[in-house]
C-alpha positions in Angstrom: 0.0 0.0 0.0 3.1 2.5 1.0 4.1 2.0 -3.0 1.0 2.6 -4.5 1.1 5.9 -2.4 4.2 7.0 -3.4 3.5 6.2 -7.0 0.5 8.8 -6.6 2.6 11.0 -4.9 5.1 11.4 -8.2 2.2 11.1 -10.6 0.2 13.9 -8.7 3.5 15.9 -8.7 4.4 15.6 -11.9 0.8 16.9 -13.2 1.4 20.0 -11.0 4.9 20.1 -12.5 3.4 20.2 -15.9 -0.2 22.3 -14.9 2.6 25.0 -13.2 4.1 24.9 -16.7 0.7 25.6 -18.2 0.0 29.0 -16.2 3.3 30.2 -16.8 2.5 29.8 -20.8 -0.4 31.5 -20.3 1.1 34.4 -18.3 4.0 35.0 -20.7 1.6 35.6 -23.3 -0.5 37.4 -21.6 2.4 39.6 -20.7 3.7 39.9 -24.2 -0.1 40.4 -26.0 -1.0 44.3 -26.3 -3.6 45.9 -23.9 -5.3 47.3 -26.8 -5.7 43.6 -28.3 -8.0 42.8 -24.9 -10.3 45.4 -25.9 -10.6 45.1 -29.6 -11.4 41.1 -28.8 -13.7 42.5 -26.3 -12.2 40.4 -23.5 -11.5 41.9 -20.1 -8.3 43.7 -19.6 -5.1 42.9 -19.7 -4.6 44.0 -16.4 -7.1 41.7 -14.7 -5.6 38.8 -16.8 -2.4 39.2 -15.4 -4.0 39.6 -12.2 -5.4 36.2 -12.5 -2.8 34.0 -14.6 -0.3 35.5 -11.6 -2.2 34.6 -8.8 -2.9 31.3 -11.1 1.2 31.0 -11.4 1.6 31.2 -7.7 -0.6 28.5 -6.9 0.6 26.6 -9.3 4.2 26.9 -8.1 3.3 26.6 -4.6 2.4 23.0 -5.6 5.0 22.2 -7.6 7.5 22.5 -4.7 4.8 21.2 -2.4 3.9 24.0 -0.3 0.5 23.2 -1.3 -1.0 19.8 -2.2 -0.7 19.0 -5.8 -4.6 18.7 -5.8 -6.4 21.2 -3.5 -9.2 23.9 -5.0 -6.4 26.7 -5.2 -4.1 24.7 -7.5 -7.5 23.1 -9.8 -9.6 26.6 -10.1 -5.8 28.3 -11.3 -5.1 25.2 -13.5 -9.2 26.2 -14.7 -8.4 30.0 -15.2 -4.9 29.4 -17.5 -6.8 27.1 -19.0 -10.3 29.6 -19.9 -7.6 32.2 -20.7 -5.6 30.0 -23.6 -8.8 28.4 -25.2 -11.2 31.6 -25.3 -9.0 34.6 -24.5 -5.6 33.9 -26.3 -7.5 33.0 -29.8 -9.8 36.1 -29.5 -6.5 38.3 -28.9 -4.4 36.8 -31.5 -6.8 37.3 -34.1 -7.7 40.6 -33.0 -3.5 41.8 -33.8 -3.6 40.7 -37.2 -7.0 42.3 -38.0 -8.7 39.4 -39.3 -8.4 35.8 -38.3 -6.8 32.9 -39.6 -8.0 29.5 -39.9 -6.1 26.5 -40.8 -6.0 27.0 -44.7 -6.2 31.2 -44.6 -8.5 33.6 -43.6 -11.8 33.5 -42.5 
């Protein structure tokens, strides 16, 4: 029974290792995207985006090194908000920069 618990102790780690990874992708683009990208995608601001992908990035670290455990409500709802901001927000911004958006096989 100890080895099946330490086999979910690494697997559990090594999903925080890799959602941790996940925020921090989501932050540096956050970062890097232009403020007036958030508004012309009508999305909130950039500034309450990086507000939330950083508090999601602490969590997410904090469980990565195990201050917190891997799989508490902090480190699931900031694994949640990284991942709202790269499937609806990032597209929405990235097509908003080029002025129209791109499918797979051109413009749409």
């Amino acid at each position: 029974m100890i080895a099946v618990h330490g086999v979910l102790h690494i697997i559990f780690w090594a999903l925080a290792i890799a959602a941790f990874a996940f925020e921090v992708f989501a932050l540096v683009h956050a970062i890097r995207t232009p403020a007036n990208s958030f508004v012309a995608a009508g999305k909130q601001t950039k500034n309450l985006w990086l507000i939330i992908l950083g508090l999601a990035t602490l969590f997410g670290f904090s469980a990565a090194v195990q201050f917190l455990e891997p799989l508490n409500i902090f480190t699931i709802v900031a694994f949640i908000a990284a991942a709202i901001y790269l499937a609806d927000v990032r597209p929405a911004v990235s097509g908003s920069r080029g002025g129209s958006s791109q499918g797979p096989y051109g413009p749409w």
